[in-house]
N, C-alpha and C positions, 0 to 999 in steps of 0.2 A: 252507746258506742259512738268514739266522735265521727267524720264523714271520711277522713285519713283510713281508720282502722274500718270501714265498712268500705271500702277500696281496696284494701290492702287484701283482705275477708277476700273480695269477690273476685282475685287477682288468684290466687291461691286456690279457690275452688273452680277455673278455668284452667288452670295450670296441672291441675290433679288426673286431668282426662290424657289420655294418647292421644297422638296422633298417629290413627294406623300408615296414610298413607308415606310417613316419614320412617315410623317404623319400617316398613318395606323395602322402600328404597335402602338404609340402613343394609338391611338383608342383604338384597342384589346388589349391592357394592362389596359385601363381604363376601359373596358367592363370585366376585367377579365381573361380574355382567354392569352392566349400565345401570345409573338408579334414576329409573323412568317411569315407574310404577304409575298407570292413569294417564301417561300421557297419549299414549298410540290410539289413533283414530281408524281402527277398522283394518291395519295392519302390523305386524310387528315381526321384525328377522330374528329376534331371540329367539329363537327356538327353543334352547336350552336352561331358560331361564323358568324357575320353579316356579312363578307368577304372570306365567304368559296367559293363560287362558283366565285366569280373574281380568289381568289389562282389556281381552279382549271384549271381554261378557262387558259386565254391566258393573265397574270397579264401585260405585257409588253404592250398589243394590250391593256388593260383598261387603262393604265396610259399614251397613247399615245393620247387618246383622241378618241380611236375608230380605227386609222390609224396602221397600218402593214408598215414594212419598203417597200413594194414593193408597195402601194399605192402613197410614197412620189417621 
């Protein structure tokens, strides 16, 4: 395979993942709300936003599946 089509290869299999955190926003835009997913630092006025207490937790530790870097 020439080094083109082993680019193109590893372009497509980066491309092939989510990304949760855009998904979400995605969501709270469609829900209305602000798409801020991750941003809020220890506060957040959404109240009513289906993703408030992930923003507030630990967004990294939900979008990893549950896992912490010192688990892996």
């Amino acid at each position: 395979m020439s080094k083109p089509q082993q680019a193109t290869k590893s372009l497509d299999f980066k491309n092939s993942f989510l990304d949760m955190t855009e998904l979400i926003r995605s969501i709270q835009r469609a829900d209305g709300n602000p798409a801020c997913f991750g941003t809020a630092q220890g506060y957040c006025d959404q109240v009513n936003c289906a993703w408030r207490r992930y923003c507030l937790e630990k967004p990294q530790q939900f979008l990893n599946g549950g896992k912490t870097h010192e688990d892996e």
